[in-house]
C-alpha positions in Angstrom: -24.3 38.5 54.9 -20.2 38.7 54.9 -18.9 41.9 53.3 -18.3 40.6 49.8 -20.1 37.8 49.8 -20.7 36.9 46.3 -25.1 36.7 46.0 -25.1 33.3 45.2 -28.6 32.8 45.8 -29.2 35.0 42.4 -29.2 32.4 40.1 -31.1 29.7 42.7 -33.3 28.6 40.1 -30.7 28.1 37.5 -28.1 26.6 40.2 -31.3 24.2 41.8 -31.8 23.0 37.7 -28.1 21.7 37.7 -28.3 20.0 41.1 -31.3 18.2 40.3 -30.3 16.6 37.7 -26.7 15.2 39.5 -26.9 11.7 40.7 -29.0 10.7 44.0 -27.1 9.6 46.5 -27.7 6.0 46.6 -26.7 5.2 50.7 -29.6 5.3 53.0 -29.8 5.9 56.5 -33.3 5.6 58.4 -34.3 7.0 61.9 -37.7 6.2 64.0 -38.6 9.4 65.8 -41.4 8.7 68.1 -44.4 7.1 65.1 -42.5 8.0 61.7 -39.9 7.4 60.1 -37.1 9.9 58.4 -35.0 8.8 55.5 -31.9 10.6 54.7 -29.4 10.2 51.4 -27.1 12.5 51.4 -23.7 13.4 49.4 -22.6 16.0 52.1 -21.0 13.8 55.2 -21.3 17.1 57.8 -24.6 16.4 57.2 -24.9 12.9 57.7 -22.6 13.0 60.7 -24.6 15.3 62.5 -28.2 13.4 62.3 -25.7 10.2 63.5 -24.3 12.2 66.4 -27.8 13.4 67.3 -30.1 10.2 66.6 -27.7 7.1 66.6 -29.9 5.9 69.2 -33.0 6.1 66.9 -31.5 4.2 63.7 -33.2 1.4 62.0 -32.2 -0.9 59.4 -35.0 -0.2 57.6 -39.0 0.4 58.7 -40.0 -1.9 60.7 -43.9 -0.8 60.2 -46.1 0.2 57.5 -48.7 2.9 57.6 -46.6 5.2 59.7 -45.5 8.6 59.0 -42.1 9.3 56.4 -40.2 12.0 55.7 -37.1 11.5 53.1 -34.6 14.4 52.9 -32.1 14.0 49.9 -28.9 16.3 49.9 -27.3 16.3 46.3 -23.6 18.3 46.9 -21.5 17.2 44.0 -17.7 17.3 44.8 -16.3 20.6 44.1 -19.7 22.5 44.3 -20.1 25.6 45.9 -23.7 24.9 46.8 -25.7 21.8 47.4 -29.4 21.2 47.0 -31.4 19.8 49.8 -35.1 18.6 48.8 -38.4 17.3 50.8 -40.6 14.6 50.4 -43.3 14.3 52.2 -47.3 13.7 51.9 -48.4 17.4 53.2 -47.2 20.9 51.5 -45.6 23.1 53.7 -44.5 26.6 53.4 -41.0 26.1 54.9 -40.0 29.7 55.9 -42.9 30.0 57.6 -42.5 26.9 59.0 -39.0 28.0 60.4 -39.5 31.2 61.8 -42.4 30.0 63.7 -41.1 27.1 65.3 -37.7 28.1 65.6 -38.5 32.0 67.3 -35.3 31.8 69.4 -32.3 30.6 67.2 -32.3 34.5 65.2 -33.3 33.1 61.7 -34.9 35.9 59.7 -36.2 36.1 56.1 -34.3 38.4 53.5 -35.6 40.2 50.2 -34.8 37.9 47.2 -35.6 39.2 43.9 -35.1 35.4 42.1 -38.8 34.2 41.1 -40.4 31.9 43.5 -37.7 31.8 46.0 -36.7 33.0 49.2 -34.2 33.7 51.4 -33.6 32.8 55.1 -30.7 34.0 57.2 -29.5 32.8 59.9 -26.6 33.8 62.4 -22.9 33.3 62.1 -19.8 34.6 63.3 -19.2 37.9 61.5 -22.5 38.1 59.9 -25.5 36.0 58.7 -25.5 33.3 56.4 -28.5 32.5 54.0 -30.6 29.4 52.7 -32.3 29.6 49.5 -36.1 28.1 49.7 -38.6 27.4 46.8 -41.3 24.6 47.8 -39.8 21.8 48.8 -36.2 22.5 48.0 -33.6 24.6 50.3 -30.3 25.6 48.2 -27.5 26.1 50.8 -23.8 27.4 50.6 -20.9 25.3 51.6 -19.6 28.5 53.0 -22.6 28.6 56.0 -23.2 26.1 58.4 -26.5 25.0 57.4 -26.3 21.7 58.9 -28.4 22.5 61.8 -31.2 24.2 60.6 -31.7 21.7 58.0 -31.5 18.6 60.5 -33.6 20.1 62.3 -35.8 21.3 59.9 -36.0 17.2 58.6 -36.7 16.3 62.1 -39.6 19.1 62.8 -41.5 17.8 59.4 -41.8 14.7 61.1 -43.0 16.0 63.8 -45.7 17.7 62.5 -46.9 14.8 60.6 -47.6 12.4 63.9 -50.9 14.5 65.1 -51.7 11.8 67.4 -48.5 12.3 69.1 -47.5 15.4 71.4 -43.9 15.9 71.6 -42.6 17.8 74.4 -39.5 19.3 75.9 -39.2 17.0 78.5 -37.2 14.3 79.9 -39.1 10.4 79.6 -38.1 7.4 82.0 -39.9 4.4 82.8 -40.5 3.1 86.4 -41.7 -0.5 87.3 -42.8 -0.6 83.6 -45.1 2.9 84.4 -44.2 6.1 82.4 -42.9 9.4 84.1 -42.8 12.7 82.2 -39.5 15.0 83.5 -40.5 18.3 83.0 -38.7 21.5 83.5 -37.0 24.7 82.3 -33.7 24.4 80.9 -31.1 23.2 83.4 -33.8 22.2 86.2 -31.9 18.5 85.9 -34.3 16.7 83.4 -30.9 14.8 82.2 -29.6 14.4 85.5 -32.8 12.9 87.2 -33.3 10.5 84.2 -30.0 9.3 84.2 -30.1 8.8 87.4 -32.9 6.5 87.1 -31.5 4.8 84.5 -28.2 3.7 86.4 -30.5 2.4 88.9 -31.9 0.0 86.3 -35.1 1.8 85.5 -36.2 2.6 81.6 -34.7 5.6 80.0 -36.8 7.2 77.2 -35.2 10.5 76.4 -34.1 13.7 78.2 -34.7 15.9 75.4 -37.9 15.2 73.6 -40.2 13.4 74.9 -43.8 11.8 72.5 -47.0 10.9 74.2 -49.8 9.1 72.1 -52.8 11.2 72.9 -55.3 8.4 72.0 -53.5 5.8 74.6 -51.5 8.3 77.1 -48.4 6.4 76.3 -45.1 7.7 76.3 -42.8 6.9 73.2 -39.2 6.6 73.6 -37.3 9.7 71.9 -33.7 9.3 72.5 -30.9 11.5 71.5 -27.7 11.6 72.4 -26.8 13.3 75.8 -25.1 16.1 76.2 -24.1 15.7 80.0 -23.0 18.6 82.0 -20.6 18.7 85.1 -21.7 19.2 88.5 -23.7 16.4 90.9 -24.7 13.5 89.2 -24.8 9.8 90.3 -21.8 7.9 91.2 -22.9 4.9 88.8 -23.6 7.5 85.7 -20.1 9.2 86.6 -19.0 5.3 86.2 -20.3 4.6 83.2 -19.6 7.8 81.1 -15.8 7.0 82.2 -16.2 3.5 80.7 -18.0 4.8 77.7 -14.8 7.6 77.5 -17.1 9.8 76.2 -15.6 13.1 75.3 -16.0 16.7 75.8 -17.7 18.8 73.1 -17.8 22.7 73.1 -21.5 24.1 72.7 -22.4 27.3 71.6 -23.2 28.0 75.0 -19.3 28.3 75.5 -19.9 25.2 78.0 -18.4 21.8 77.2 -20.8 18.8 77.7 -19.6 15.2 77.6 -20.9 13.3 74.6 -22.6 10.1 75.5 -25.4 7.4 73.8 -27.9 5.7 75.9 -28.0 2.8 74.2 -24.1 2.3 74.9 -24.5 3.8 78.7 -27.6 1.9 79.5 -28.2 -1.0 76.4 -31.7 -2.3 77.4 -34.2 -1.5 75.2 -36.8 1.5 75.4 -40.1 0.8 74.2 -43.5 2.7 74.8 -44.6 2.8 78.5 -48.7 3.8 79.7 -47.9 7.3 81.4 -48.9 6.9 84.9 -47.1 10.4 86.0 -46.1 14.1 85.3 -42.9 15.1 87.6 -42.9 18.7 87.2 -39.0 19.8 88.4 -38.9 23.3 90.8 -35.6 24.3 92.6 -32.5 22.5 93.9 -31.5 22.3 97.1 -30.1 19.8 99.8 -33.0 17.8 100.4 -35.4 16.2 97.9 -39.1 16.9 98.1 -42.1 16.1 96.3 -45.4 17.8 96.8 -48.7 17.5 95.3 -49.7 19.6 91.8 -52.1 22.2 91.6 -55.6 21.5 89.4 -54.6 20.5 86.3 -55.8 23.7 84.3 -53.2 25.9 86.3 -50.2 23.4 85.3 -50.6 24.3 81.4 -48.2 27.1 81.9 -45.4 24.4 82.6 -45.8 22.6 80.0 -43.2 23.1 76.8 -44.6 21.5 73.7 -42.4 21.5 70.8 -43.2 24.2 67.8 -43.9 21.5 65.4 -46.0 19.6 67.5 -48.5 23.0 67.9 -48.0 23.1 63.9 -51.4 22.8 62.1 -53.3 22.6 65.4 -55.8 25.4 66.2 -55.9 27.1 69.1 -58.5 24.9 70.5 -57.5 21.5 69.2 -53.9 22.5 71.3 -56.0 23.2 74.5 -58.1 20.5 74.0 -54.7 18.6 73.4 -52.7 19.7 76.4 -55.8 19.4 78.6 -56.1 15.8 78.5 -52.7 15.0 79.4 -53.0 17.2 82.5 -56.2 15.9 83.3 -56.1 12.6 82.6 -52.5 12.2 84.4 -51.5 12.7 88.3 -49.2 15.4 88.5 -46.2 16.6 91.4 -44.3 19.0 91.7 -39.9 17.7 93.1 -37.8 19.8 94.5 -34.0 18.0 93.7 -31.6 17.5 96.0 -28.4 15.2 95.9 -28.9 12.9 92.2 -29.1 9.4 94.3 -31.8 10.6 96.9 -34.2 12.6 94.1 -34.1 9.3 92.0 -35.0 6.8 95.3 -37.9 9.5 96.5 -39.4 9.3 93.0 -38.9 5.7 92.4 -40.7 4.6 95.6 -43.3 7.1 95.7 -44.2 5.2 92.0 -43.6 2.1 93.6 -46.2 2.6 96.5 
């Protein structure tokens, strides 16, 4: 914590008794993220903002099916409060700092004594210290003093998530080509973004570059789109064109890089619906000339697979093998080496053409 913080947290329980009882905000905004649907009402507009930013792509009016999957996060932060209350609903208990720390390992969230009664306290990084989140059940009481935003969109997005069992979600990028589904898989950087868009400015389906849902039951791949962060360097003429239409801008990223903010929907406006997947594209190095090359068995391509954290959530060990077996098994895999944007995205267009 800052040097002189004042220990808010202290008096959570008193503090989360006062919140509760402050009006609900009233507005509504829904998102469909891959087979559920997440409700937000929120007071705090950083908050509301950032899930726009992220998922504008992904809004709905209002759901558009029944029997799916909900998730409604409510953020009461009166005006002039120092701390807002953020609270859950959802049909399964969860123990949230768990929940955290396990499927976000890599952001630097840790868990901090608390001596208040049934709470607890999670830090997370900041400049010039750590910040902390209060949790008790299904509430999280947060500071206006640390950025909490993050954690708890994300937090809203991975209880989802976890909800849609018949649905893996991966980190991958999701196109679709002559109506057949391709999977873009890759470490960070390998050009998931730039191959999909690519694809997408030659008038094929774009899906997602960032998340990508297939339905284990039907191998279908579910469109997931956020907004794109798009890096310089090579990238199709046409996307080049259209990001310079769009005038989307330039955002720092904690990375100390600065991305261009774009939507799909605005880039490329045809609609994304859920494609049978007919291929895993697993990406490899970059060079000047694009290659594809068949995958090994599909036992020894489990390693390159990235599932998200709250997709393995509640899963045992062997329900995830038995999971990420099928789609290697069931699925024909290659392995593409990129080369110039253009070329990679013609290659693997006709070679799902043929």
């Amino acid at each position: 914590m800052h040097e002189g913080e004042p220990e808010w947290w202290r008096d959570a329980a008193s503090q989360s008794r006062h919140l509760k009882v402050t009006p609900v905000p009233t507005r509504q905004e829904w998102y469909r993220l891959g087979d559920g649907y997440l409700e937000i009402r929120s007071d705090d507009d950083r908050f509301r903002d950032r899930l726009e930013l992220l998922f504008r792509d992904c809004a709905v009016t209002m759901p558009a099916a029944v029997g799916l999957p909900r998730v409604r996060c409510t953020v009461q932060a009166p005006a002039g409060a120092e701390v807002a209350l953020v609270t859950f609903d959802d049909p399964e208990p969860l123990d949230q700092c768990r929940f955290v720390l396990d499927v976000f390992p890599d952001r630097g969230y840790g868990e901090s004594p608390c001596t208040e009664p049934d709470w607890r306290l999670l830090t997370l990084p900041i400049p010039g210290g750590a910040g902390g989140v209060a949790v008790s059940g299904n509430r999280l009481l947060v500071h206006h003093g640390t950025p909490w935003q993050a954690l708890v969109g994300s937090l809203a997005m991975s209880r989802l998530f976890r909800l849609q069992r018949n649905l893996l979600f991966l980190h991958a990028g999701s196109v679709g080509i002559g109506g057949q589904g391709v999977l873009l898989m890759g470490p960070k950087g390998a050009g998931k973004t730039t191959l999909s868009l690519a694809l997408a400015a030659r008038g094929h389906a774009f899906l997602g570059d960032e998340i990508a849902g297939v339905r284990l039951d039907s191998l279908e791949l579910v469109p997931v789109r956020r907004s794109l962060a798009v890096r310089d360097g090579p990238r199709a003429a046409a996307v080049g064109a259209a990001l310079d239409r769009e005038a989307a801008p330039y955002e720092p990223f904690p990375d100390g890089s600065s991305r261009r903010r774009a939507f799909a929907g605005e880039l490329f406006p045809e609609p994304a619906v859920a494609l049978p997947l007919r291929r895993l594209v697993f990406l490899r190095s970059q060079g000047p000339v694009a290659r594809l090359e068949s995958a090994p068995a599909g036992r020894e391509l489990l390693s390159n697979l990235t599932p998200l954290g709250a997709s393995m959530w509640g899963r045992t060990p062997m329900q995830a093998m038995r999971d990420l077996l099928r789609l290697v098994s069931s699925v024909p895999a290659v392995m593409l080496d990129l080369g110039a944007p253009e070329a990679t995205a013609d290659l693997l267009a006709t070679s799902l053409e043929e």
